[in-house]
C-alpha positions as CSV (number, residue, x, y, z in Angstrom):
1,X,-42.4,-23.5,3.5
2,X,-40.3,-22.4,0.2
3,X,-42.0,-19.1,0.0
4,X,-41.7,-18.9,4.1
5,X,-37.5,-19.6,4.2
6,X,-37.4,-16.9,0.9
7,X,-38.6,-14.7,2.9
8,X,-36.5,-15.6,6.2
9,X,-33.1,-15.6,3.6
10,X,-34.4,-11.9,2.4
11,X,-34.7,-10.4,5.9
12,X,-31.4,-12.0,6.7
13,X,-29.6,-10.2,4.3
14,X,-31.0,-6.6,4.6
15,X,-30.8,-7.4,8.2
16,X,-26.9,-7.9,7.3
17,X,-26.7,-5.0,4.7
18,X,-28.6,-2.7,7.5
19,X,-25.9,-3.8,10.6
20,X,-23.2,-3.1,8.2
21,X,-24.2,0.6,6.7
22,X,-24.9,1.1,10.6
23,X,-20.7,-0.5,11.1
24,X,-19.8,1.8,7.9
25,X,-20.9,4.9,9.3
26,X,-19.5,4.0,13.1
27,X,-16.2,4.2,11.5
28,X,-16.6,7.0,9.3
29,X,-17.4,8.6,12.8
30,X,-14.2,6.7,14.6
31,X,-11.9,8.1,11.7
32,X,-13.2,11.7,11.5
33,X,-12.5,11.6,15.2
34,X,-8.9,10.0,15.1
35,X,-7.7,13.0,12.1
36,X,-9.5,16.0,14.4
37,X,-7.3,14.3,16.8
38,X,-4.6,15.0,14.5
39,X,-5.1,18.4,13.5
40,X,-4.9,19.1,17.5
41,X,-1.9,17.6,17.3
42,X,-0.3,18.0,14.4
43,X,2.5,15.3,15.7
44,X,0.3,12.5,15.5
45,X,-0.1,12.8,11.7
46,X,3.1,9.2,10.2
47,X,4.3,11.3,7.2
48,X,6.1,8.2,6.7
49,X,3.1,5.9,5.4
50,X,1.5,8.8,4.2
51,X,4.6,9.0,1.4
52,X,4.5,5.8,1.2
53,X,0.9,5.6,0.0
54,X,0.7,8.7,-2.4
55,X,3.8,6.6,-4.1
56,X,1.8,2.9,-4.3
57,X,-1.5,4.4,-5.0
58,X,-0.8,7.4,-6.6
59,X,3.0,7.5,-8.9
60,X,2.3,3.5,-9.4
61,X,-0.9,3.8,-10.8
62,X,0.0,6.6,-13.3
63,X,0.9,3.7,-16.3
64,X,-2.5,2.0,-16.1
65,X,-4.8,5.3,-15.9
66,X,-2.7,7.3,-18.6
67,X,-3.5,3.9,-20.9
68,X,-7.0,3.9,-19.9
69,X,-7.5,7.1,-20.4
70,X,-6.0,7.4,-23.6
71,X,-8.0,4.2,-25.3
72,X,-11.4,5.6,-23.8
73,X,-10.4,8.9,-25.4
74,X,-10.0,7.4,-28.5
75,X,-13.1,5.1,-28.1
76,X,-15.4,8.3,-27.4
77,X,-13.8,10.2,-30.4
78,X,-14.1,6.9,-32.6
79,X,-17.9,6.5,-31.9
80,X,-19.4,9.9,-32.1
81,X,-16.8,10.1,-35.9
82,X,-19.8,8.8,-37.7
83,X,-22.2,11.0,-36.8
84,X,-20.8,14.1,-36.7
85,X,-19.1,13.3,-40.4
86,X,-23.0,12.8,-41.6
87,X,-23.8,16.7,-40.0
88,X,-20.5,18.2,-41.7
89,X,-20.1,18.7,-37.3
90,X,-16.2,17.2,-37.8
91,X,-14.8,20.1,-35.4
92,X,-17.5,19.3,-32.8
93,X,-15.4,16.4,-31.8
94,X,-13.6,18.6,-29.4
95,X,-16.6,19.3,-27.8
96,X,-17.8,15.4,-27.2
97,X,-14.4,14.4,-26.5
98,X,-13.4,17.4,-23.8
99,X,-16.7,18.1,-21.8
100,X,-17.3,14.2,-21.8
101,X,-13.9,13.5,-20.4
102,X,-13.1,16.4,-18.3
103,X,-16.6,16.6,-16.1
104,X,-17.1,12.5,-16.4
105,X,-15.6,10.0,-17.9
106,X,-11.5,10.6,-16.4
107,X,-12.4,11.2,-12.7
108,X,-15.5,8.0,-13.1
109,X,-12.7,6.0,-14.8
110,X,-9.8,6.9,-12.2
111,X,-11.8,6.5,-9.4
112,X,-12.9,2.9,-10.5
113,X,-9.4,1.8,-11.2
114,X,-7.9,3.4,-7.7
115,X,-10.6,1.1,-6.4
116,X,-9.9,-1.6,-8.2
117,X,-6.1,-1.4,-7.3
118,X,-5.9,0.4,-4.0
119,X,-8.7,-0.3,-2.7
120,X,-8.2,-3.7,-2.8
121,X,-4.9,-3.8,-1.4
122,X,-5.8,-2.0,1.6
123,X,-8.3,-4.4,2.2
124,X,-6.1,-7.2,2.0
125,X,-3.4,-5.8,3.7
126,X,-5.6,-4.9,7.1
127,X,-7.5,-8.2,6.9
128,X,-3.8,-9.7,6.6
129,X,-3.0,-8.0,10.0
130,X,-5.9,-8.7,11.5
131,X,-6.2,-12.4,11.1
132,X,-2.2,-12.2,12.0
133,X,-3.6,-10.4,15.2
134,X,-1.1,-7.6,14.1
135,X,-3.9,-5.0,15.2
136,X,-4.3,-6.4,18.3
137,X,-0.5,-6.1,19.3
138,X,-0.5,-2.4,18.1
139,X,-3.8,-1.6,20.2
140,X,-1.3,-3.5,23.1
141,X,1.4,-1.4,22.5
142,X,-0.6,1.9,22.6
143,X,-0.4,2.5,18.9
144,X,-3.5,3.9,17.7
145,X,-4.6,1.4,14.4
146,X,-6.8,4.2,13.0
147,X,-4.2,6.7,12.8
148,X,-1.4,4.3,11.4
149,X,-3.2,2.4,9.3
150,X,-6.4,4.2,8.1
151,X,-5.7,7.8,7.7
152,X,-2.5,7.8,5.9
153,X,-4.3,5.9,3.7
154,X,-7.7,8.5,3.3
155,X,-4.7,11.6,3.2
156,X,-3.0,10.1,0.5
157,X,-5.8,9.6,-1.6
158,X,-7.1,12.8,-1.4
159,X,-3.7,14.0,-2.5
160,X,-3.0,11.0,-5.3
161,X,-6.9,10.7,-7.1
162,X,-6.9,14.5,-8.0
163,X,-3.4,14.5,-9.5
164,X,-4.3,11.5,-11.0
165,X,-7.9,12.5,-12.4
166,X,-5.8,15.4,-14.2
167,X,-3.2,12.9,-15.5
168,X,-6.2,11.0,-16.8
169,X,-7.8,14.6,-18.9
170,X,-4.5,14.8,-20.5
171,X,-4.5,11.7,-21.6
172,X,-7.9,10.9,-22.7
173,X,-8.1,14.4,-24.7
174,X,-5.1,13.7,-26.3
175,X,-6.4,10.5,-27.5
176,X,-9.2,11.9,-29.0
177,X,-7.3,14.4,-30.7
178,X,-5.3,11.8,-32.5
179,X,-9.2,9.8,-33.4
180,X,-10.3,12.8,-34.8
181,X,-6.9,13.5,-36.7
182,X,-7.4,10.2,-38.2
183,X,-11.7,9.7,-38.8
184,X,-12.6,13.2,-39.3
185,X,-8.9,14.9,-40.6
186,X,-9.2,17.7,-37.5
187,X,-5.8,18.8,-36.8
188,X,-3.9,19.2,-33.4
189,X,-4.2,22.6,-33.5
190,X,-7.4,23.5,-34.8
191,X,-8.7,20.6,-32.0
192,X,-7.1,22.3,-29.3
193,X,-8.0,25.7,-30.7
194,X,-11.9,24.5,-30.8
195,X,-11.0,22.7,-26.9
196,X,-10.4,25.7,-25.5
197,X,-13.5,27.9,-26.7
198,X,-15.8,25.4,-25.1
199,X,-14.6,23.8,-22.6
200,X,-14.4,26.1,-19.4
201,X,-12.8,26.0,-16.4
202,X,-16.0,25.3,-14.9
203,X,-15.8,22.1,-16.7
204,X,-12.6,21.0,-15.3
205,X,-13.4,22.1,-11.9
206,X,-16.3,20.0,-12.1
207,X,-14.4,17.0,-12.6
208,X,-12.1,17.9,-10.1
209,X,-14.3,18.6,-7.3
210,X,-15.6,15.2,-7.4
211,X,-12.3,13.1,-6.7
212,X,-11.9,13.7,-3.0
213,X,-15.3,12.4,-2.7
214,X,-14.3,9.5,-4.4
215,X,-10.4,9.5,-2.9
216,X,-12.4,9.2,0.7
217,X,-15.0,6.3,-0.3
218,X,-12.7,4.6,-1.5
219,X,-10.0,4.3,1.3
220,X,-13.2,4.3,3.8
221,X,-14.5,1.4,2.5
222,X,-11.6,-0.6,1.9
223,X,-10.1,0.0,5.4
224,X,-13.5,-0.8,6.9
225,X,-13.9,-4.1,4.9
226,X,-10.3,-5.3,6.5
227,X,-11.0,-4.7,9.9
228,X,-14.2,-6.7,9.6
229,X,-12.0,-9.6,8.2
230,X,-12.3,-12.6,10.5
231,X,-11.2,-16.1,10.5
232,X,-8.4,-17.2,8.0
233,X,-7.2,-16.2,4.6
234,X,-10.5,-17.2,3.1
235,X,-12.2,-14.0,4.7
236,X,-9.2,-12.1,3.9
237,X,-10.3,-12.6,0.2
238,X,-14.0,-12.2,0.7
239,X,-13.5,-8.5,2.4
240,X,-11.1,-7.8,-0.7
241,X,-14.0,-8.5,-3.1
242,X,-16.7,-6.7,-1.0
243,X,-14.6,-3.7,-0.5
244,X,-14.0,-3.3,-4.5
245,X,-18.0,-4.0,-5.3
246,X,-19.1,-1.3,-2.4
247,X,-16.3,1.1,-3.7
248,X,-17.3,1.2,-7.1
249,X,-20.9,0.9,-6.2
250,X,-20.7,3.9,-4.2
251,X,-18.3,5.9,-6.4
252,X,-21.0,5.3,-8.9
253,X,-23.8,6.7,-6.5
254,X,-22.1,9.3,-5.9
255,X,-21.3,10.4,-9.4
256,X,-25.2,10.4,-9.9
257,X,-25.8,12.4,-7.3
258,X,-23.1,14.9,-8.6
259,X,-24.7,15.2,-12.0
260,X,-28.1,15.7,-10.2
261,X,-26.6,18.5,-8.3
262,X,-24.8,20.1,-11.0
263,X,-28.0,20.0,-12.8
264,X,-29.8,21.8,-10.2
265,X,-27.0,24.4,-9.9
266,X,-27.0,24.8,-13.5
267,X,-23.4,24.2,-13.6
């Protein structure tokens, strides 16, 4: 009987986890359909939240990704030191620290943290309205919730996680330049002189290319995850956790399949 209600509690949950990916893409499908209704009428677009939003999760956020940034600079620098001091390899520094932060680690990291922080708070503030029954008195008064609420949200993300994901290669190469000043005695200028001979522009595109993948998961998932909010203020805080989890989980996802796609392309 154990073994028998396993079983029942496993098929439950992918049961659950199939009905929601099925939800997921419904709305992926509702909100591609609400901005093509947008571009036809340009009119439509609130440039109002839209500001609003760049600001909260774009300027707002630039204090906690620059510090990030800048400390995993100095981590990655500060852990390959050792190794390239036993090769006589100091200069090579440049290398680890700009291809590993330029194609991975700044957009991964910003992503994670815009999920973290904006993610969240969309979540919360949609599951806020919709226990208030907010969303049902704008769907009364003819106001369209997924164009007010949901895709100023997805537009200003794919403006804000770019800008910020090259705030965050500043940062993060400049704090390996100061690690490598300091463990293997490799100046500013002959780092950046080394930077720029290997790194490409290819590299930085790379990195860049990504982040509106990761801009649209992210505001996807954490809109999604508020409208499903039911009940009281306890569900408000259960969608906020799932729609951090599923955000990073799928940013993650999709950084894999990026690398295994680049790899394929050579790039």
């Amino acid at each position: 009987m154990k073994r028998a209600s396993n079983f029942a509690r496993l098929g439950q949950s992918a049961a659950a986890a199939y009905e929601q990916a099925i939800a997921l893409l419904g709305f992926v499908g509702e909100s591609a359909l609400a901005f093509a209704g947008c571009i036809a009428h340009p009119a439509r677009f609130r440039w109002r939240p839209i500001l609003y939003n760049i600001r909260s999760a774009g300027f707002d956020a630039l204090p906690i990704v620059g510090l990030l940034s800048f400390l995993l600079g100095i981590v990655v620098a500060f852990q390959g030191a050792d190794q390239l001091r036993q090769y006589g390899a100091n200069i090579f520094v440049a290398d680890l620290v700009g291809l590993s932060m330029l194609r991975e680690f700044a957009p991964l990291i910003t992503a994670i943290i815009v999920a973290g922080r904006s993610g969240s708070a969309y979540a919360a503030q949609i599951g806020s309205m919709a226990v208030t029954e907010e969303i049902d008195a704008m769907r009364t008064l003819g106001i369209a919730p997924l164009e007010m609420l949901v895709l100023p949200k997805i537009i200003a993300l794919l403006v804000a996680l770019p800008l910020l994901t090259v705030f965050a290669d500043v940062c993060g190469v400049f704090g390996g330049m100061i690690m490598a000043r300091a463990q293997l005695d490799v100046g500013f200028a002959e780092f950046f002189d080394r930077f720029t001979k290997v790194v490409s522009v290819t590299a930085y595109l790379i990195g860049i290319f990504k982040t509106p993948v990761f801009a649209v998961i992210i505001a996807v998932v954490g809109c999604f995850q508020g409208f499903r909010t039911r009940g009281g203020a306890d569900s408000v805080g259960r969608q906020t956790t799932r729609s951090v989890v599923q955000a990073i989980f799928l940013v993650i996802v999709a950084d894999g399949l990026f690398s295994v796609i680049f790899s394929v392309l050579d790039l």
